[in-house]
C-alpha positions as CSV (number, residue, x, y, z in Angstrom):
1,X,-15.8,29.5,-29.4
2,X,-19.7,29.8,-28.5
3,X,-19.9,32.6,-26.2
4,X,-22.9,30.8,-24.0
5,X,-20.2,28.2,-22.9
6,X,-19.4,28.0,-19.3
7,X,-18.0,24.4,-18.6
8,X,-15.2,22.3,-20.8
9,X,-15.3,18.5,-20.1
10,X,-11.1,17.9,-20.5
11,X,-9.4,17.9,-17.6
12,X,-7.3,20.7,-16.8
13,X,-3.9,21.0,-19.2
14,X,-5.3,18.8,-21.6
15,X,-3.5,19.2,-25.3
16,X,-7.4,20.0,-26.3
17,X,-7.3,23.1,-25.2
18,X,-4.0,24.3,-27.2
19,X,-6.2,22.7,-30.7
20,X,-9.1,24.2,-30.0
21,X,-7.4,27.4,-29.7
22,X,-5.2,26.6,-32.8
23,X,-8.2,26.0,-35.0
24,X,-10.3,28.9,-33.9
25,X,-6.9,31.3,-34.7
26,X,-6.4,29.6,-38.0
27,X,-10.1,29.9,-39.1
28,X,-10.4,33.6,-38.0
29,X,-6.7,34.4,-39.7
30,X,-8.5,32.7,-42.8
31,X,-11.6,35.2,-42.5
32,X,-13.4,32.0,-44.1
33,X,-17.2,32.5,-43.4
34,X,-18.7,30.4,-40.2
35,X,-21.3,29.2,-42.6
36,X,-18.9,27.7,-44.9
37,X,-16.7,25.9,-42.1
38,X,-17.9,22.6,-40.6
39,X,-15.8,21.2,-37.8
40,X,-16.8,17.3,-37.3
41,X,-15.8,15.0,-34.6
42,X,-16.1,11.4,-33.0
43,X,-17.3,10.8,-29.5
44,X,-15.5,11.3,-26.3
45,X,-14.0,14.1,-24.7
46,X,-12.2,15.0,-28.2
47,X,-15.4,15.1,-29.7
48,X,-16.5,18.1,-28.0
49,X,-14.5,20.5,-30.0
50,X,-17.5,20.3,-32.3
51,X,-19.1,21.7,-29.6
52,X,-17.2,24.4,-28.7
53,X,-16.4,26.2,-31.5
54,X,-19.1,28.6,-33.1
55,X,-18.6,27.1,-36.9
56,X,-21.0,24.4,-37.8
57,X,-20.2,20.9,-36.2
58,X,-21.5,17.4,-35.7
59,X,-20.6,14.9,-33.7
60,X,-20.8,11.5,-35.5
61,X,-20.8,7.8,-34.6
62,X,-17.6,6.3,-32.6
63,X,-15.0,6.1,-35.5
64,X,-17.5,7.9,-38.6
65,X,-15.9,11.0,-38.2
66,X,-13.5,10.7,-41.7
67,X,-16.1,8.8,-43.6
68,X,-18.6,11.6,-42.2
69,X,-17.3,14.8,-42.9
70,X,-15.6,13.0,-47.1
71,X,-19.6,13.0,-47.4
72,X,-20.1,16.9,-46.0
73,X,-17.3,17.4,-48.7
74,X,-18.6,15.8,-51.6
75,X,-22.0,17.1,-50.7
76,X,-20.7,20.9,-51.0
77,X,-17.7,20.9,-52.4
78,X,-17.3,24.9,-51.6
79,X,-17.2,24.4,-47.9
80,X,-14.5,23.9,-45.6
81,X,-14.2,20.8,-43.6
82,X,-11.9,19.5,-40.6
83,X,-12.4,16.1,-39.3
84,X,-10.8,15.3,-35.2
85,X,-10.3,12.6,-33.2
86,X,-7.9,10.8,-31.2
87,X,-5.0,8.8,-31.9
88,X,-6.8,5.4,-30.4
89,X,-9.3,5.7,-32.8
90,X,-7.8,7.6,-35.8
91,X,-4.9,4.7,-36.1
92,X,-6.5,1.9,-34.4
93,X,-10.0,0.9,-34.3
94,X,-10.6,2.7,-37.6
95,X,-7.3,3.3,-39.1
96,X,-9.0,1.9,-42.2
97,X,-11.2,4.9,-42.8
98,X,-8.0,7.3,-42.3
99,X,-6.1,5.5,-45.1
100,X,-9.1,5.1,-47.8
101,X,-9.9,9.2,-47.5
102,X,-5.7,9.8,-47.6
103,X,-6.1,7.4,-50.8
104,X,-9.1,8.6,-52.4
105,X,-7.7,12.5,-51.6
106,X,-10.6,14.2,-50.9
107,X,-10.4,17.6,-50.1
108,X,-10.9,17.4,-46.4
109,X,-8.4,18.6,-43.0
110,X,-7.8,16.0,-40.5
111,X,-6.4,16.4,-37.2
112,X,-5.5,13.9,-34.9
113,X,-4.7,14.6,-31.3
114,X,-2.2,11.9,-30.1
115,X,-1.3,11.8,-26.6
116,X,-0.4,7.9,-26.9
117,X,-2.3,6.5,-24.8
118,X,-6.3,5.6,-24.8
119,X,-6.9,8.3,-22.0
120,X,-10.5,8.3,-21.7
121,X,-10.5,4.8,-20.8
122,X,-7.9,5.3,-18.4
123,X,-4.6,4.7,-19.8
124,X,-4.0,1.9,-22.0
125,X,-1.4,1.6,-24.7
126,X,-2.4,2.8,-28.0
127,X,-1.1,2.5,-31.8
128,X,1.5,5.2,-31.2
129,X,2.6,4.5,-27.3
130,X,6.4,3.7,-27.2
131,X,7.7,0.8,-26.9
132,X,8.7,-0.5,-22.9
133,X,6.2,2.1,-21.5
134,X,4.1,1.2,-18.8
135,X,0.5,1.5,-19.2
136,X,-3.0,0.4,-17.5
137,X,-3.1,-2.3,-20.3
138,X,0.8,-2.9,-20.1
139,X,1.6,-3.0,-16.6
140,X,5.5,-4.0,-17.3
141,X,5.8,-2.7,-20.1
142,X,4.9,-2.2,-23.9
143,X,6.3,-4.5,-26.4
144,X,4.2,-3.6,-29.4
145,X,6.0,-0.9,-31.6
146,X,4.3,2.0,-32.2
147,X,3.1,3.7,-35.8
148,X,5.0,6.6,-37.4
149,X,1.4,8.5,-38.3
150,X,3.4,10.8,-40.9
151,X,5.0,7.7,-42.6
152,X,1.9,5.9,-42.4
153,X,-0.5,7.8,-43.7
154,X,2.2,8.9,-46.4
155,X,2.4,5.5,-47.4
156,X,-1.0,5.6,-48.5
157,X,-0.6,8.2,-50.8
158,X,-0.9,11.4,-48.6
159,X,1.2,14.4,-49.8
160,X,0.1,16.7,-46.6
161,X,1.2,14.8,-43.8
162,X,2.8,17.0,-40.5
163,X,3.0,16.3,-37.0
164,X,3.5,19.4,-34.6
165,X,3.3,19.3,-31.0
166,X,0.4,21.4,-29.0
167,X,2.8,23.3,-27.1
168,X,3.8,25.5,-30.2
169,X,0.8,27.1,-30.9
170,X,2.0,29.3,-33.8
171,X,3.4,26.4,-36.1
172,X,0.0,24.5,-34.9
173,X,-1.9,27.2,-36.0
174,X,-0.1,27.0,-39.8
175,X,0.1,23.3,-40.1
176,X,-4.1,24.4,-39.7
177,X,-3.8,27.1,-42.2
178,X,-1.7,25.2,-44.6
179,X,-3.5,22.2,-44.3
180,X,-6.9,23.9,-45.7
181,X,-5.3,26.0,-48.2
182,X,-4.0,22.7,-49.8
183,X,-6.4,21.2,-52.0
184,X,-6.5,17.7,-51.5
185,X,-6.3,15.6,-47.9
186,X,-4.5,16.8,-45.1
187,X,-3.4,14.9,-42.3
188,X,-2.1,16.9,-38.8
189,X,-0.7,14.9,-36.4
190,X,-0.5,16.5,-32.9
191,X,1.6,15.3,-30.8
192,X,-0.2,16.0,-27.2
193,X,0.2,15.8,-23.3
194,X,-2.2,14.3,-21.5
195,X,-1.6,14.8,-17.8
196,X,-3.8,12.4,-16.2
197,X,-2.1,9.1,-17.9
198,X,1.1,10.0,-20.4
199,X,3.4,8.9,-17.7
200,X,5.9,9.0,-20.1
């Protein structure tokens, strides 16, 4: 984390924080040097971990993070590279994106914080909400079934698919670790709280 930081824009017990502390463990257990690590991210609240760590980051274009950091990759093929974003945007507005890097298996680390829901708009219902839940978007309930992420993305050719949850740090932490030592794309799904709208 940068040490001139002062002020996190999540609201307090956000699943952020347990990722953010996930990736900085992972990166430090892999003594890989800060100026061959770069951490990229889409916009929102989630894209602020690019912010907050002290590795090299960018944050891209709403939904460009994948596409982003396959080109980082291919650019420099020695450095190491983790894309984030959210679940709203990793399996729904561009799930396309997610699918063409799992099937083109570039050597690239992406994490996707799912708390179910599209919580910086408030609430709604998102690709992985469950079904009959009540959200901003469906106020009765949700009839849409969700994604299985792991299935998914394994479906389009993925070998390194995991989903963890951000309350177990440690096996966080080695889905992170495992996920860079493995050669060819990595998918982590984390399953996350969200206390301001995951009802649920």
């Amino acid at each position: 984390m940068r040490t001139n930081l002062n002020k996190f824009q999540r609201c307090p017990g956000c699943g952020n924080f347990m990722i953010h502390l996930a990736i900085k463990q992972a990166l430090q257990e892999l003594n890989i040097p800060k100026n061959e690590t770069v951490v990229i991210t889409w916009i929102w609240c989630s894209s602020k971990m690019s912010q907050y760590i002290d590795w090299y980051g960018c944050e891209t274009l709403h939904g460009r993070g994948v596409p982003f950091a396959i080109w980082v990759k291919l650019s420099n093929p020695k450095l190491t590279v983790i894309s984030y974003s959210w679940d709203w945007d990793t399996y729904g507005i561009w799930l396309w994106h997610l699918l063409h890097a799992a099937r083109r298996n570039i050597n690239i680390v992406h994490i996707t914080w799912d708390n179910q829901n599209y919580a910086l708009t408030t609430g709604q219902a998102s690709p992985t909400t469950p079904l009959n839940i009540k959200t901003k978007s469906t106020p009765e309930w949700n009839t849409t079934p969700p994604f299985n992420p792991v299935e998914l993305v394994k479906a389009a050719w993925a070998k390194y698919c995991v989903s963890v949850p951000c309350t177990d740090l440690p096996a966080l932490k080695q889905a992170i670790i495992d996920g860079i030592k493995y050669e060819w794309f990595a998918h982590i799904n984390v399953q996350s709280v969200c206390p301001s709208f995951k009802k649920w």
